[in-house]
N, C-alpha and C positions, 0 to 999 in steps of 0.2 A: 201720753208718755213722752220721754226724752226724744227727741231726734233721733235717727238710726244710728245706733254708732256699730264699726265692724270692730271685728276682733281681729287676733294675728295667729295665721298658722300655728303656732305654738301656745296660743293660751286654746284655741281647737282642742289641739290634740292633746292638752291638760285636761281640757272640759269633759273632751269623752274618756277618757282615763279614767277621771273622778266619779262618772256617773256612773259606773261600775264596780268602781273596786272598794266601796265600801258598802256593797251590800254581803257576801260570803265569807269576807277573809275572818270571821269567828269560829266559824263549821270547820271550814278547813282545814285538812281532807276527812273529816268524816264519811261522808258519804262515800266517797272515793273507795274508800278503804273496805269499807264494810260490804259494800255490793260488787267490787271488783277482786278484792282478796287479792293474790297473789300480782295480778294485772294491772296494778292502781296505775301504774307509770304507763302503762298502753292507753291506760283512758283516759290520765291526764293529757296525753299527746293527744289523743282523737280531741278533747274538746279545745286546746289550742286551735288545733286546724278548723273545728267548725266556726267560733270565735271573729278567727279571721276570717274565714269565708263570707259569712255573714256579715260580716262589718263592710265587707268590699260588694257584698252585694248593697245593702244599704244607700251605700254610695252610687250607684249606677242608678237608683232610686233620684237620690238627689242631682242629677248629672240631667237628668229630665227639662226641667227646670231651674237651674241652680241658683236663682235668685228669688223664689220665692219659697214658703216653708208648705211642707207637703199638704195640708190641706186647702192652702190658697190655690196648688192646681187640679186637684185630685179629682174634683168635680168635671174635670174636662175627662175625662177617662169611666169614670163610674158614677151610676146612678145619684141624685142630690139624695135619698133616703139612705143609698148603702154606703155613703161618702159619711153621713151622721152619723149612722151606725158605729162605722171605725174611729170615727172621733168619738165617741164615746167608752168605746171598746181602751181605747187610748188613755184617756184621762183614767178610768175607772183603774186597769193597771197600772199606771204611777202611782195612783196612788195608793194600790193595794203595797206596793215595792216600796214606798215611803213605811205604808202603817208596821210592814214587814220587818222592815229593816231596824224599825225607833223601837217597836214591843221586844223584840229579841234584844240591842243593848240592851232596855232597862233591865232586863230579867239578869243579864248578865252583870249588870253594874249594881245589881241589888247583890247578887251571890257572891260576887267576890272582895266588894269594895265598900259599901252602903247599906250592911242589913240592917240600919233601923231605919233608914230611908223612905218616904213610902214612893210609890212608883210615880203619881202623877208628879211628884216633884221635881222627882230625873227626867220624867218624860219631857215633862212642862221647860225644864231649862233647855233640854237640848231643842225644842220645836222652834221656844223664843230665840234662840242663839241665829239658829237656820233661817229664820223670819226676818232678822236682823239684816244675814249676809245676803239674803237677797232681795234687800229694800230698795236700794237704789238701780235695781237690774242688772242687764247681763255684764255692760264694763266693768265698774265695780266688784260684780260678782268673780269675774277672771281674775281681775288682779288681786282680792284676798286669796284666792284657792291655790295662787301660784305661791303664797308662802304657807298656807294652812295643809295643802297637798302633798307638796313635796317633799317637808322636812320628815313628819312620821314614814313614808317611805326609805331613806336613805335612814334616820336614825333605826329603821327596822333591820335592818340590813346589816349593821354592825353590831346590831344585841345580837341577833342571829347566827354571828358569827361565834360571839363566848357560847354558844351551846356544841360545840364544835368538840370538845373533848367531853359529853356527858354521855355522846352518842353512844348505846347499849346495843342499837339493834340495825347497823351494821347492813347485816343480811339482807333485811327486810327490801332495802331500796334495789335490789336487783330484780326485775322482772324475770317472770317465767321465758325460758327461749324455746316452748308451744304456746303461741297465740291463740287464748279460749275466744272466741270472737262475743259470745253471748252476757258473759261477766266483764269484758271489756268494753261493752255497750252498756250495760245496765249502771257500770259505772258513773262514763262518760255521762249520760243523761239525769242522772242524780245526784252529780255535784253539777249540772249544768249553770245552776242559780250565778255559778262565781261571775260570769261574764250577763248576767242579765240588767240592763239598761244604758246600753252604747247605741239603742234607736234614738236615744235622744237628738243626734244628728240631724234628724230630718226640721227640727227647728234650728239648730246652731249653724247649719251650713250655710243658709242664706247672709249670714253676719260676715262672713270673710269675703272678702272684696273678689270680685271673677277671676282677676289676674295672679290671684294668692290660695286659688282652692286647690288648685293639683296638687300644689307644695302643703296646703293644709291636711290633703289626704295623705298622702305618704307620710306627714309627721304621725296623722292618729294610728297609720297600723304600725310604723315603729313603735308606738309608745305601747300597745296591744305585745305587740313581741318583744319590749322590756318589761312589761308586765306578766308577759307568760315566763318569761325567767326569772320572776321574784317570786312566782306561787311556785316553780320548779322549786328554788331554793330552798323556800317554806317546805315543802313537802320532804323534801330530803332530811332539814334540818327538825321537823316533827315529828314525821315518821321514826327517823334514826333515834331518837331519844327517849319517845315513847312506846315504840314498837307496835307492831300490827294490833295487837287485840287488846289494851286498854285504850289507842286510838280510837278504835269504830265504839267505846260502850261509854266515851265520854261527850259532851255536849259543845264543851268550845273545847278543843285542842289545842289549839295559838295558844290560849290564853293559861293551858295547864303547864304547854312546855314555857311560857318567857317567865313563867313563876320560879323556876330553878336556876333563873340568870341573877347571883346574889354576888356580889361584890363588896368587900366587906373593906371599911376604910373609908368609902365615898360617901360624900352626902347624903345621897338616895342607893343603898345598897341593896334593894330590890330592887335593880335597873330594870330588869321585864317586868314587871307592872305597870313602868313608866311609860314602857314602850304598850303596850294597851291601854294607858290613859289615852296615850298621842292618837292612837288607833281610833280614839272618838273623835277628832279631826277630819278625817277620811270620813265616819258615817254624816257628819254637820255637812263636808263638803255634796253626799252622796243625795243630800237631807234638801239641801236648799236646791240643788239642781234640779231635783224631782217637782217641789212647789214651782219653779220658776218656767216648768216647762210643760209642768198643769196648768198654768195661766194663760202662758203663752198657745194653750192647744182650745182655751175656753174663750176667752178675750172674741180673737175675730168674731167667733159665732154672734156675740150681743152687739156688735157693732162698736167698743170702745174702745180708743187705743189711748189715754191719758192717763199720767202716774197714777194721781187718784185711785182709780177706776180699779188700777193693774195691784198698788196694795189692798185692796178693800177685798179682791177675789184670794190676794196671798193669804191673809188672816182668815179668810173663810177655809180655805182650804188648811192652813195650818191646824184651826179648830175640828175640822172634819177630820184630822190625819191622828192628832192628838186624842180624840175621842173615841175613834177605833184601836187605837194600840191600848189605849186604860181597859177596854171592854175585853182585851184578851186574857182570861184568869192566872194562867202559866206556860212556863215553856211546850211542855207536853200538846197541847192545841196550837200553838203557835208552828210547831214543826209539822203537823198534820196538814194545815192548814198550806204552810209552804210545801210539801212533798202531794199535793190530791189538787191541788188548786193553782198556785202561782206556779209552778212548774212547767206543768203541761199547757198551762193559756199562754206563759210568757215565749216558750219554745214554737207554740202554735205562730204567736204575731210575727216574734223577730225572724222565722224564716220562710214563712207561711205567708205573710204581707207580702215582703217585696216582691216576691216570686210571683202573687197575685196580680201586682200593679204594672210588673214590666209587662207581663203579656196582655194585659187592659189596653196596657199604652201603646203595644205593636198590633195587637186589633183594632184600636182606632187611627192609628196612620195606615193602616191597610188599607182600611174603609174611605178614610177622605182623600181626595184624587188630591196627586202636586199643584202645586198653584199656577203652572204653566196651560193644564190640565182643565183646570177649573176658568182660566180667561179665556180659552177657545173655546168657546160654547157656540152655537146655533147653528146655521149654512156655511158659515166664514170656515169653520169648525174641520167643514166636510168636504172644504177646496171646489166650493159654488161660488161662484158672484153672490151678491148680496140680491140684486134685480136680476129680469129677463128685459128692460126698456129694450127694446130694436131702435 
């Protein structure tokens, strides 16, 4: 592979943005809505807070070592079988969170855009596309997503805003003022998906230079809490137009309310459709982070670190990621599939892991003496002479 090159605090916290936010923002807030009812805005708050919390635990993870990527030290802390183990565990969820993410567009990009389309075709372009942006790795890779990321977000933002006078349902966005704690939880935990794969971290932070990581953590949780204030907005702006109970019984919501942003006059006078074209921007970006950092998690184990080597594993996995989203029939399994399975493993890792590793890592500096400790050894040790010569 290339030389190491770092990245900059701010394409960081691009990087971890983007590995995130284009896996849920389709759902959005179904789930929310339907398990939380009255409460949605309690539990969208609780999972804010868990979000960050997580993320900043993460980091305390990477602050260990912060020049190398988590499983080049992990082995110093946990068993070499249970260290595979998690590298595996690792891979197999990205790439479930890739197959995840591609089968639901296409299902979506067939329903509303494409029905004579067949799916491997949409699947198959967007996997090539992703395969594309992250051929040449991770520099390259930052510098497309800083324009490929960013624009559908802000053009999101101002379609969002013409939904502004359609809003019907007003009401709905006031929380109850008795906090149900059980439907505010079941919420929280069943749109958790929105923030699932900002562990990606534990490869991207060794890329920022030593003297640039504090500044690169504080950029990713700011961009975490302008990101919690764009699903805010979203949620207001969805909810208020669609109202509580045709939100929880439809399947993308985003994509039913920017259908009534019509503008008549303009070029493109369904502008909200536009802005869910763009919206597949976000998943490409979501798409190639995930391949680029199933390589980067498989790579060391065989020993190779050369471009070659690095696309030969990209296409293996693009074809492995492709092959499982065609194998899913329809949406119906697909959402099962996400609510019985990548839910509870991905909640399991991303809080469950670090929580595992820091206490790994303070029982084995318990265990090994300071290194002051460790150079008095023997009689010298114990304040004898070395001899008794008379």
């Amino acid at each position: 592979m290339h030389p190491r090159r770092h990245i900059s605090p701010f394409q960081f916290a691009l990087l971890i943005a983007a590995s995130y936010m284009g896996f849920g923002i389709f759902q959005f807030p179904r789930e929310l809505v339907l398990h939380a009812g009255p409460d949605a805005l309690w539990g969208l708050l609780l999972e804010f807070a868990w979000a960050l919390a997580a993320l900043s635990l993460w980091f305390r993870v990477n602050r260990l070592h912060p020049d190398r990527p988590l499983f080049a030290f992990l082995p110093r802390y946990l068993p070499r079988s249970l260290t595979d183990l998690v590298a595996g565990v690792t891979v197999a969820l990205h790439l479930l969170l890739a197959v995840v993410a591609l089968a639901n567009f296409g299902f979506l990009m067939r329903t509303y855009f494409l029905p004579e389309t067949p799916l491997w075709a949409i699947d198959g372009a967007f996997v090539l596309t992703a395969v594309y942006i992250a051929w040449y790795d991770i520099a390259p890779l930052a510098r497309t997503l800083e324009t490929v990321f960013t624009v559908p977000a802000l053009l999101s933002i101002f379609i969002g805003l013409l939904l502004i006078g359609r809003m019907r349902f007003g009401y709905a966005l006031l929380p109850t003022t008795r906090l149900w704690i059980l439907p505010t939880l079941r919420g929280a935990y069943y749109d958790a998906y929105l923030f699932f794969g900002f562990e990606i971290t534990m490869v991207l932070y060794p890329l920022v230079r030593a003297e640039e990581q504090a500044t690169a953590e504080r950029y990713a949780l700011w961009a975490m809490v302008m990101t919690c204030a764009f699903f805010l907005f979203g949620y207001a702006m969805v909810l208020g137009v669609e109202g509580p109970f045709f939100l929880a019984r439809i399947q993308w919501p985003t994509v039913s309310a920017n259908r009534l942003v019509d503008i008549e006059g303009l070029f493109v006078n369904k502008l909200g459709l536009l802005v869910v074209v763009l919206w597949g921007l976000m998943l490409l970006a979501f798409l190639a982070l995930r391949l680029w950092c199933v390589i980067h998690d498989v790579m060391p184990s065989f020993g190779s670190h050369r471009l070659p080597a690095y696309r030969l594993w990209l296409v293996t996995a693009a074809a492995l990621t492709l092959s499982a989203a065609l194998a899913i029939p329809s949406i119906a399994p697909l959402s099962q599939l996400l609510m019985t399975v990548v839910l509870p493993a991905m909640l399991g890792y991303i809080l469950g892991l670090p929580l595992f590793i820091l206490a790994a890592a303070r029982f084995a500096h318990r265990r090994r003496p300071p290194p002051r400790a460790r150079r008095l050894t023997g009689t010298r040790a114990l304040g004898r002479p070395r001899s008794r010569l008379v």
